[in-house]
C-alpha positions as CSV (number, residue, x, y, z in Angstrom):
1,X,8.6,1.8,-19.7
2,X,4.9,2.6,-20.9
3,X,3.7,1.3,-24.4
4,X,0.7,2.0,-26.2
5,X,-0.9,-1.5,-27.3
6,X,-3.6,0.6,-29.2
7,X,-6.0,3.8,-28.0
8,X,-7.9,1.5,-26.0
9,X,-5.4,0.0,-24.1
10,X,-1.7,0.9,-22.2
11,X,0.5,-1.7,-20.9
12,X,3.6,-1.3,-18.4
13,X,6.7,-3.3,-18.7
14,X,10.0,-3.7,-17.1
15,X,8.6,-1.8,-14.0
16,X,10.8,-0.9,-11.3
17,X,8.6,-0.5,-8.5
18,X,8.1,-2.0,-5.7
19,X,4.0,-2.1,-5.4
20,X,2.8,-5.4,-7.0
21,X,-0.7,-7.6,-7.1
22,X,-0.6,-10.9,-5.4
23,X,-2.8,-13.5,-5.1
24,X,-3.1,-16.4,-2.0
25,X,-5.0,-19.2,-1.0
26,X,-7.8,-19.9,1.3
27,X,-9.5,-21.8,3.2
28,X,-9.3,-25.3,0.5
29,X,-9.0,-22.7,-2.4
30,X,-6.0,-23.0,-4.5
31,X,-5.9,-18.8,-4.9
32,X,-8.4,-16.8,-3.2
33,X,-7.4,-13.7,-1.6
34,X,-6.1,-10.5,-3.3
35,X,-3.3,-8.0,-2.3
36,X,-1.6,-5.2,-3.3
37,X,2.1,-5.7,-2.1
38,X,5.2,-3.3,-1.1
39,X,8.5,-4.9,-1.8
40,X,6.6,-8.7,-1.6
41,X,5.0,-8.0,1.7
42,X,1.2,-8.1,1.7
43,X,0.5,-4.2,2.3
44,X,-3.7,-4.3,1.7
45,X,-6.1,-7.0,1.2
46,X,-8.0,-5.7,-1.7
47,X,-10.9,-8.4,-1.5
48,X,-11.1,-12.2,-3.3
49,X,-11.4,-13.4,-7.0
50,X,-14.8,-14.4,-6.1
51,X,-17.2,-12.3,-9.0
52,X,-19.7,-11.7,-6.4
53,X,-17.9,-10.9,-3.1
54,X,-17.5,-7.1,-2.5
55,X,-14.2,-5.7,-2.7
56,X,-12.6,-4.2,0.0
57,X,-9.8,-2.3,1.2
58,X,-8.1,-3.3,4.2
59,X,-4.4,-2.0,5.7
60,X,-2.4,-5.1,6.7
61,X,0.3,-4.9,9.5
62,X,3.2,-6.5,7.5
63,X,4.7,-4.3,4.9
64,X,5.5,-1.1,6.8
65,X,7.6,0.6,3.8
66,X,5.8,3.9,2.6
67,X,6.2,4.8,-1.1
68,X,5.8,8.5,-2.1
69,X,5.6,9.4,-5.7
70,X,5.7,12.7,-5.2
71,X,5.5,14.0,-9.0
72,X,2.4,11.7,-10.0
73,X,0.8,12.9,-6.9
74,X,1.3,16.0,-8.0
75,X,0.2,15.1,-11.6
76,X,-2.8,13.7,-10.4
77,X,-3.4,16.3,-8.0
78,X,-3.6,19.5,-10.8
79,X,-6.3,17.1,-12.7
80,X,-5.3,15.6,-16.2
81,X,-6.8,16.5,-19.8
82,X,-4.8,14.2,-21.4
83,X,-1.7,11.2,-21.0
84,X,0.9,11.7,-23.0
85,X,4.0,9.7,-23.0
86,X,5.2,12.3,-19.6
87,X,2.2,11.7,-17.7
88,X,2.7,7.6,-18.8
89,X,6.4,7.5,-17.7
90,X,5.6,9.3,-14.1
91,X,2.8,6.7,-13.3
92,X,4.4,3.7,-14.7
93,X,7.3,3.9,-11.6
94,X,4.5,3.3,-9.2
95,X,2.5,0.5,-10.9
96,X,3.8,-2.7,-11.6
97,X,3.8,-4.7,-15.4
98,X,0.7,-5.5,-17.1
């Protein structure tokens, strides 16, 4: 489900997807490194929480499960004017709370 906080700002909850953000240590850091997850294996390293570290993109070896949303591809594909509740409910299977 997809709820409008107010026109500035749209918030998912009681997501059923498997994609999530995860955060690990490093090195003597507490939390450090970032990922973006597929059924709670690290899937990409997206960078560190470090404000001036570049963010990157890298494919990890661990989480081998594809997902395919093939309507919001297709959505996103034809170009949007506008998100409406529809075009809300589509993304929000693929993207987890928050």
């Amino acid at each position: 489900m997809t709820r409008i906080i107010d026109k500035d700002e749209l918030t998912s909850i009681n997501s059923k997807t498997i994609v999530s953000f995860d955060k690990k240590g490093g090195g003597t850091w507490e939390i450090w490194n970032r990922y973006i997850s597929i059924d709670g294996k690290p899937a990409y390293e997206i960078g560190n929480i470090c404000g001036t570290c570049s963010f990157y993109f890298e494919r990890l070896d661990g989480a081998n499960q594809n997902i395919n949303p093939v309507e919001t591809i297709q959505l996103l594909n034809e170009g949007l004017t506008l998100l409406d509740k529809s075009v809300l409910e589509k993304v929000a299977t693929i993207i987890p709370d928050g």
